[in-house]
C-alpha positions in Angstrom: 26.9 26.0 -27.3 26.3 22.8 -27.7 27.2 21.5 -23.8 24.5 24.1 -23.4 22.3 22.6 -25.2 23.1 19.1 -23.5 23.3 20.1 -20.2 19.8 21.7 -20.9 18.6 18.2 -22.4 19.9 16.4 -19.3 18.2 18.7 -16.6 15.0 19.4 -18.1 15.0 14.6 -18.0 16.4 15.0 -14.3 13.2 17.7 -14.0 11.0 14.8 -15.7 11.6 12.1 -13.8 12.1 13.6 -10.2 8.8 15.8 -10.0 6.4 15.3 -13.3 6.5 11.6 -13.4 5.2 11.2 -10.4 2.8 14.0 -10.7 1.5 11.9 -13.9 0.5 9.0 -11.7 -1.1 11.1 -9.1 -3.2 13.0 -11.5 -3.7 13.6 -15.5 -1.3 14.7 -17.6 -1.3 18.7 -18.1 0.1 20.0 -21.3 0.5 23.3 -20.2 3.5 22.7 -17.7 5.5 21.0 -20.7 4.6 24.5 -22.9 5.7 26.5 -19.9 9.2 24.8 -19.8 9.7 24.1 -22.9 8.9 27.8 -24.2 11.3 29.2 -21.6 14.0 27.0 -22.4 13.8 28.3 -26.3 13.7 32.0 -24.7 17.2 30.7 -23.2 18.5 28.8 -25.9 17.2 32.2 -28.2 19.4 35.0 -25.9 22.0 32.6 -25.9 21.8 32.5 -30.0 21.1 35.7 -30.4 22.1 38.2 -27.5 22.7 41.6 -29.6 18.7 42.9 -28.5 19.2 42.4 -24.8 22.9 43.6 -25.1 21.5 46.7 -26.5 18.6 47.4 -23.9 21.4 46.6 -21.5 23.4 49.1 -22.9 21.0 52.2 -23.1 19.4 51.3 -19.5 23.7 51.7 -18.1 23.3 54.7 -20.1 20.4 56.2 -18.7 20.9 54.9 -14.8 25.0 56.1 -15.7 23.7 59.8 -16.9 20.9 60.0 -14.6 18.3 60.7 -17.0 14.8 59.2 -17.0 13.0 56.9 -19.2 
């Protein structure tokens, strides 16, 4: 878990420095694309905590698709 959470750290400053700090000096800074990253990196870091809710869709879709009954 936690070289997830490192390597996570380390890509997301490779991300920063390659493409948005350079964007920063072209134009003004935009919160929105810092929100954007940083809310789906706590979606992954959140499954990765806590998978038993997508396990269990997972789970009852094989079901379904497995029996061959609808939604």
């Amino acid at each position: 878990m936690l070289s997830s959470v490192l390597s996570l750290v380390a890509l997301a400053r490779t991300f920063q420095r390659l493409y948005w700090v350079e964007a920063r000096a072209r134009e003004a800074h935009d919160g929105a694309a810092s929100g954007v990253v940083l809310a789906l990196a706590l979606v992954g870091v959140g499954v990765g905590v806590w998978p038993e809710p997508l396990l269990a869709v997972s789970a009852r879709v094989t079901g379904a698709l497995a029996g061959g009954g609808g939604p």
